[in-house]
N, C-alpha and C positions, 0 to 999 in steps of 0.2 A: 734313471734320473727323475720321470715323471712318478716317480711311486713315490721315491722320498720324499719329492716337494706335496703329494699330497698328505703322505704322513706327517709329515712337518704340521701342516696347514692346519691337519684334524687335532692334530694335538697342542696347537697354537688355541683354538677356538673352544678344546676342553677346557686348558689352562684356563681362557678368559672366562668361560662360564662358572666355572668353580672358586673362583676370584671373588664372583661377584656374590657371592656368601657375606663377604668382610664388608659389614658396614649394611645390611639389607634389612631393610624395615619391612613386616608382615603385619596384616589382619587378619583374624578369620571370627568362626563361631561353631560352637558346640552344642548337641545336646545329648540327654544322656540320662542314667539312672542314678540314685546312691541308695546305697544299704545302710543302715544309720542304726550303728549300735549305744545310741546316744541315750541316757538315764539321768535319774535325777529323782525329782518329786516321789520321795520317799516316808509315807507316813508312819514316823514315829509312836510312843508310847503317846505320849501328850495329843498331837494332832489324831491318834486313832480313838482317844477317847472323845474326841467332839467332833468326829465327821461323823454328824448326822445322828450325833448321839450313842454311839452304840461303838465298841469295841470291831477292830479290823482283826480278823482271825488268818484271812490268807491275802497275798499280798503277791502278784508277778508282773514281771516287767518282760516286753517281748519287741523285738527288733522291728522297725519298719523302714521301708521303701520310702525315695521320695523323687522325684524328677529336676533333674540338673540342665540348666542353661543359661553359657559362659558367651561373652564375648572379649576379644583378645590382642593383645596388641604385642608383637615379637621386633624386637634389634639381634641381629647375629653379629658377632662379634669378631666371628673368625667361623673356621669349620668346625671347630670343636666347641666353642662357648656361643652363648647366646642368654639374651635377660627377657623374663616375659613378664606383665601386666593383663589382671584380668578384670572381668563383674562378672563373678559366677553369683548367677541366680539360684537359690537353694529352696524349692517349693515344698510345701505344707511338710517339712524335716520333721522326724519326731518319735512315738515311740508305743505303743499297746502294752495298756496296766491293767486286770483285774484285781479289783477288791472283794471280801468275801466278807460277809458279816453274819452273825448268828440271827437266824428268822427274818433274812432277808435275800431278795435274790443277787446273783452273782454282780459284780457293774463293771463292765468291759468298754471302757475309754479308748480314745485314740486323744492322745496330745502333740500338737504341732505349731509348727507356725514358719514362715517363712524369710529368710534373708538375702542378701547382697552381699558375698565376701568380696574380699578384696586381696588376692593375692599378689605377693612379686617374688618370681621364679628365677632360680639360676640354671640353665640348663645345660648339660654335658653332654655332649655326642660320644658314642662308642664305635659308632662305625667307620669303615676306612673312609680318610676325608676324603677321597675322588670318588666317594657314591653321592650324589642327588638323594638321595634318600639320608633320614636321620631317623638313630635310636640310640634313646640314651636315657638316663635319672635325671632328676629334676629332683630340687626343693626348696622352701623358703617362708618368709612370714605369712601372715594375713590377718584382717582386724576384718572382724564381721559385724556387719549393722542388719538389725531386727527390722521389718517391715511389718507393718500391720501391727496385728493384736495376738497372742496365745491364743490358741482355741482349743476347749475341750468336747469332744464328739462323745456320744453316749448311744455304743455299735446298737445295744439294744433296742431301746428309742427311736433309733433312728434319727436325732434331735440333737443341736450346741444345747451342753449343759451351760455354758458361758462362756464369754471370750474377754478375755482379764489382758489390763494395760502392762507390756514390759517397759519393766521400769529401766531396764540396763541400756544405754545408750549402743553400747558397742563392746565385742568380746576380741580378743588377741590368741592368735593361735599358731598351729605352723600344718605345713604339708610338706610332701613326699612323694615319691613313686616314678613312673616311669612313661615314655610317652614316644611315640613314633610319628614318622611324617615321609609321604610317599608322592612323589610325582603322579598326578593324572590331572589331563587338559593345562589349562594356564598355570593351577597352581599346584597346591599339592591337597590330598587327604590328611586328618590330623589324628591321634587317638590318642588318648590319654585316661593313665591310672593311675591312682593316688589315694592316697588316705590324708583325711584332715582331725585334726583335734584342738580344741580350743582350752587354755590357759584356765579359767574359768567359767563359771555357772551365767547363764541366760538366768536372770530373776523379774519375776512377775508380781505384781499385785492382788495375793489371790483373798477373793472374799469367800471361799468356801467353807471359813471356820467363822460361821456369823456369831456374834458382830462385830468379830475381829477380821481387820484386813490388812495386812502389813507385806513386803515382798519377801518373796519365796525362791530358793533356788530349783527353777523346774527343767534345766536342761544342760545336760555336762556331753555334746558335743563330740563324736565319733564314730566317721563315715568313711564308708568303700565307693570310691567314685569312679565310675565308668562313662567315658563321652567320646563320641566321633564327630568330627565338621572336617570343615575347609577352611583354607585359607589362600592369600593373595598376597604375592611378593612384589615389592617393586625397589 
């Protein structure tokens, strides 16, 4: 008798704990890397005959790194659904071009600049609801807002060639991917992975074709995001 009323008891108190999933508001924070297979700024027949006067003969574009940190706000909905809201911070995103010009030397750029997206996430659990633990896909919109100014770094140099005003207010895009969440101490560990792209082009005001200076499309938005934090259920 004394075993069943404690079986009882333990699995009265699972039930309640797992209960409290439905309807449970989290915060946390993340940081993290992204791989940014992001492109653009592409100098054409016309734009290579007036950068700097002289025809552009070779032309590569090469992926860059950039440091990610989100902060986060989770409703669960049940064990299986849940909607999330973030600010993922997107630091100096962007991208490594050389140019090559006849009787001149090579000019290896870095272009970047930094945003504030703004996602809202649906999230799926796949694991049995009576784990504490969740793993599952995720995905959903996000409109990104540009911070600061474009900057072009010049590896050679060592020096900003210049840092040009984005003209674009804000870009529209969506994400994806996958993201886990594991009990330890109060709350839980968070991980999450995702790929982002955006709708269209980040455009700049660039004056590099003097004396002309008109906006330019210098960024078409396409990253590997990787982030761990915490979070806090109540």
């Amino acid at each position: 008798m004394k075993k069943i009323i404690l079986t009882t008891l333990a699995i009265a108190l699972m039930s309640g704990a797992f209960a409290q999933e439905n309807g449970q508001f989290s915060i946390g924070a993340r940081f993290g890397g992204a791989l940014g297979f992001n492109q653009t700024l592409s100098f054409g027949p016309w734009a290579g005959q007036n950068l700097m006067n002289t025809n552009v003969m070779y032309f590569s574009r090469e992926s860059a790194g950039n440091f990610n940190f989100a902060l986060f706000g989770n409703y669960t909905f049940n064990n299986r659904l849940a909607l999330q809201a973030e600010f993922n911070f997107m630091i100096k995103q962007g991208y490594e071009i050389r140019i090559a010009s006849p009787g001149m030397q090579t000019m290896w750029l870095d272009v970047d600049y930094s945003s504030m997206d703004i996602p809202i996430l649906l999230q799926l659990n796949v694991l049995n609801s009576e784990s504490r633990s969740r793993f599952g896909i995720q995905a959903g919109p996000l409109v990104s807002i540009p911070l600061g100014r474009l900057e072009v770094y010049d590896n050679r140099a060592e020096a900003y060639i210049d840092k040009f005003d984005i003209t674009t207010s804000a870009t529209f895009g969506a994400t994806a991917g996958i993201f886990g969440r594991f009990p330890v101490g109060p709350g839980h560990i968070v991980t999450d992975l995702r790929f982002i792209f955006d709708f269209s082009s980040v455009e700049a005001e660039m004056g590099i074709f003097a004396p002309y200076s008109f906006p330019l499309p210098v960024m078409d938005r396409l990253s590997l995001i990787f982030t761990v934090g915490y979070q806090i259920s109540f």
